[in-house]
N, C-alpha and C positions, 0 to 999 in steps of 0.2 A: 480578243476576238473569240467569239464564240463556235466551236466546231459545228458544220452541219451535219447532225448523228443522222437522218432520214434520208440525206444526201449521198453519204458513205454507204449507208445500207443499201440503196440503189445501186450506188454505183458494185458492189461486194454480190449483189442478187447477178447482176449481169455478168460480170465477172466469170462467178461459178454457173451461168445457161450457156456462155462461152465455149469454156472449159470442158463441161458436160461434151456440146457439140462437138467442138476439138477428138476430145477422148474416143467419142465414139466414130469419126471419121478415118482415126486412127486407125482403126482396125480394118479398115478397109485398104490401107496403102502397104506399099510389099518393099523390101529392098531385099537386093541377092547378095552373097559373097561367095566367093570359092577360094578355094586351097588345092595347094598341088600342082598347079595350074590348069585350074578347071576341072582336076579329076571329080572331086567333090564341089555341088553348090547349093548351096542354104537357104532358103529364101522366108524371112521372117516378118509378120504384119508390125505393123506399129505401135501395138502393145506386147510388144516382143512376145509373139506366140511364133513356133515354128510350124510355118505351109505347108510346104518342100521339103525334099531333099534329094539331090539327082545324085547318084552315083556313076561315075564309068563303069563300063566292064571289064575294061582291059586292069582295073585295081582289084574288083573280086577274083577275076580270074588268075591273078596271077597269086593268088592266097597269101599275103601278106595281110593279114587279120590285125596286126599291131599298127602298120600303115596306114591303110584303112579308118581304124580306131581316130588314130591322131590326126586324119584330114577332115574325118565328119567333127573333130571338137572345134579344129581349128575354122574351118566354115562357118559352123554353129556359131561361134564365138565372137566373130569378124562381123555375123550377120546380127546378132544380137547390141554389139557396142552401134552399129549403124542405125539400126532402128531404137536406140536408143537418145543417138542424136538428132536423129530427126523428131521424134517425140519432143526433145527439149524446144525444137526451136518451133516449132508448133504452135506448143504452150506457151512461148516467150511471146511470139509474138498477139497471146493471148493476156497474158499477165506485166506488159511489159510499162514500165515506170509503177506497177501497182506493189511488187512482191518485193523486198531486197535481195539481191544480189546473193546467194551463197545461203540461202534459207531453204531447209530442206521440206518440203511438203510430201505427203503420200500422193503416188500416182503420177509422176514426174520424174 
């Protein structure tokens, strides 16, 4: 049987105006994390850019600058793996039976 190459290409053009779409809807969706328990909270779009960031005052003012430190990465950090999940399933459900499993692409 003979492949349908025009077929593929169609279906590969839609694919990536999908994706495209996706990508840039992404940046408009937010997820937060906090650390500390809400001293610090993160709030990063869906092409993991960081928004926000709220700090308490009761953590500045109590000058613990090493504390501090470690609640903004751990926020940062929490909020960055989130928007990065959400990003994937986005995409999956953009790419989904087309891409294999476990293939790394840029931008994903």
């Amino acid at each position: 049987m003979k492949p349908n190459i025009q077929g593929m290409m169609k279906q590969v053009q839609k694919m990536q105006a999908e994706m495209e779409k996706v990508q840039n809807e992404l940046g408009n969706k937010t997820v937060s994390e906090e650390a500390g328990g809400g001293i610090v909270k993160a709030t990063v779009n869906g092409r993991k850019e960081l928004i926000s960031l709220q700090i308490d005052n009761e953590i500045i003012n109590s000058g613990d600058k090493e504390m501090l430190e470690d609640l903004v990465v751990a926020a940062v950090n929490k909020a960055l793996e989130s928007a990065g999940k959400m990003a994937e399933e986005e995409m999956g459900s953009v790419t989904k039976g087309m891409i294999p499993p476990g293939l790394n692409i840029p931008g994903f």
